[in-house]
N, C-alpha and C positions, 0 to 999 in steps of 0.2 A: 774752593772749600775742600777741605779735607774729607772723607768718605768712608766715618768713623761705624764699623758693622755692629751688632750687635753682639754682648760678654756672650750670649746663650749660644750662638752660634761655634762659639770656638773652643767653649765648654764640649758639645757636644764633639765636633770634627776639630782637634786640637791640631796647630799646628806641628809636623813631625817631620824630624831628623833621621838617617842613619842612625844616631844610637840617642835621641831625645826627645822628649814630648812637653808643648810649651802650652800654656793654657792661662786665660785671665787669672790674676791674684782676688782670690774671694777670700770671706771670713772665714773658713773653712781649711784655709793654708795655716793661719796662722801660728799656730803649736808650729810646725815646721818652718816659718819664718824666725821665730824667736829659737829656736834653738840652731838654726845655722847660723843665724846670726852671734848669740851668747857665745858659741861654740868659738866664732872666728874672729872675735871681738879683736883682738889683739893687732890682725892684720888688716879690719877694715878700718880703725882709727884714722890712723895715718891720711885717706884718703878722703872719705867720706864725713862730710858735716854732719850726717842726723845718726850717726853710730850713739853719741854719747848720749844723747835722749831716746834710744831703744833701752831702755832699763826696767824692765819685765814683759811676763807675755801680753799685757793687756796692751802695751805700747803697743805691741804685733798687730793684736786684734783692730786697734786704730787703724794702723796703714793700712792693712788690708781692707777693711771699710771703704778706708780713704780712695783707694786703689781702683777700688770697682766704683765710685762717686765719681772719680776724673772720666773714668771710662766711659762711663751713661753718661755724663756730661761732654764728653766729648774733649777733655782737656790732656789727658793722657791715654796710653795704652801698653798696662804692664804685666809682663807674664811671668810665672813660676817656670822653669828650669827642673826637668825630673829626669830622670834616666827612663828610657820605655820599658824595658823587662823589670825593671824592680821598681821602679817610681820612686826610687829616693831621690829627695828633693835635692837639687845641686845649686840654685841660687838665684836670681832675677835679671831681666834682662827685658825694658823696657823704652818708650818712643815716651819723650815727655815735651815739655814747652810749646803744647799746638799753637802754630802760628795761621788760623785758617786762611785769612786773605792770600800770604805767600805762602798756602801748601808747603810749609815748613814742619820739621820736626827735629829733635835732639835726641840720639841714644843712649841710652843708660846701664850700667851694667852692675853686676857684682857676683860672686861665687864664694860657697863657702871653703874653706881654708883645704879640706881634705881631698874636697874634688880641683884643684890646678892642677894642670901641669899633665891634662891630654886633652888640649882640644878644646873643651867643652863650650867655654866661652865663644870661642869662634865659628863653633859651628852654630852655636844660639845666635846670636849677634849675626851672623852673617842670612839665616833663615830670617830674623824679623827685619831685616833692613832690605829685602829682597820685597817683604809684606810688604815695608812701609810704602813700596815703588807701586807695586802689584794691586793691593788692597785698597792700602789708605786715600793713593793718585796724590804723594806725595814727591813735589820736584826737586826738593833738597831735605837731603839728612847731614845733620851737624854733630860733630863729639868732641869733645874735647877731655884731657887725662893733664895731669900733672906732671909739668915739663922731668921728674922725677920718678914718677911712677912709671919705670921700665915693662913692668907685665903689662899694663893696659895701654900702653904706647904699642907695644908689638901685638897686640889683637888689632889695635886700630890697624897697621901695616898689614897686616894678611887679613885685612876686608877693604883695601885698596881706594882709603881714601885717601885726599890729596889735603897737602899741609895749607893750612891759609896763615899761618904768624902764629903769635906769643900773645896774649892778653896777661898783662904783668898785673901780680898781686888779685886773682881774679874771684879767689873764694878764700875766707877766714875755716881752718878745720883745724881742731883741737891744738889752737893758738897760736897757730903758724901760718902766713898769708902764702898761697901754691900758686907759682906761675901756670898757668894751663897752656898749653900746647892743643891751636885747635883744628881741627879737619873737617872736611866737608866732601858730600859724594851729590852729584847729580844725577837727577832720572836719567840724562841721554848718557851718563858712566855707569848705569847699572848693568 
């Protein structure tokens, strides 16, 4: 079983990067959810299935509900992305699909439009997938990216997981079926 701690806990002592500070998605993110998201609407189409039903803040206010339910439920576990000196919110980056029996998990990610292109991702994604080993006593983390989507191909590549195939036709997103390209990392590869 997976060795899901408590939101309070990590509210309080957040996890921290070099230059970021990750912490559960409460109600309380939301204003800042909905507007990186409106904001980057354009480039997370493309990629992401539930862009086109974020369509106001109250949609926000939902996931982030949602967000902290999976959590205390024990089904996911997804944080905000902030920068530590100014705390602007830079985007999510979460462990979803608990598999408890096989201590399994899937990573997730996304950034808004303004913050790519230093890092950030990868040093988020590489901190919570270090957790998921650390924390959760999870034995495999899975990701998969759109054999297409070049930027989140090369995050998965510099957090060193290893390719396992193609799942062809694997997600329907804004009317177009995406090959996934998927990878996998083990506890004894962390």
């Amino acid at each position: 079983m997976l060795a899901v701690p408590p939101r309070a806990e990590l509210r309080i002592r957040p996890l921290e990067t070099a230059r970021l500070s990750l912490t559960p998605i409460e109600s309380t993110d939301a204003h800042d959810l909905w507007y990186a998201v409106d904001g980057s609407r354009a480039q997370l189409l493309p990629w992401l299935p539930w862009v086109p039903f974020n369509v106001d803040p109250d949609a926000s206010y939902r996931y982030a509900e949602a967000s902290a339910n999976d959590w205390d439920n024990a089904r996911a576990c997804r944080f905000t992305i902030r920068e530590r000196g100014t705390r602007k919110f830079a985007g999510v980056v979460g462990l979803e699909s608990f598999a408890h029996l096989h201590m399994s998990v899937e990573l997730g990610y996304w950034l808004r439009t303004d913050m790519t292109g230093h890092g950030f991702m990868t040093e988020a994604a590489k901190e919570i997938v270090a957790w998921a080993f650390r924390e959760l006593k999870a034995h495999r983390v899975r990701v998969a990216a759109a054999t297409d989507n070049h930027a989140s191909l090369a995050v998965i590549g510099r957090l060193g997981f290893k390719f396992e195939g193609v799942a062809r036709e694997a997600e329907l997103v804004n009317s177009r079926w995406l090959d996934h390209a998927v990878f996998a990392k083990l506890a004894q590869e962390a």
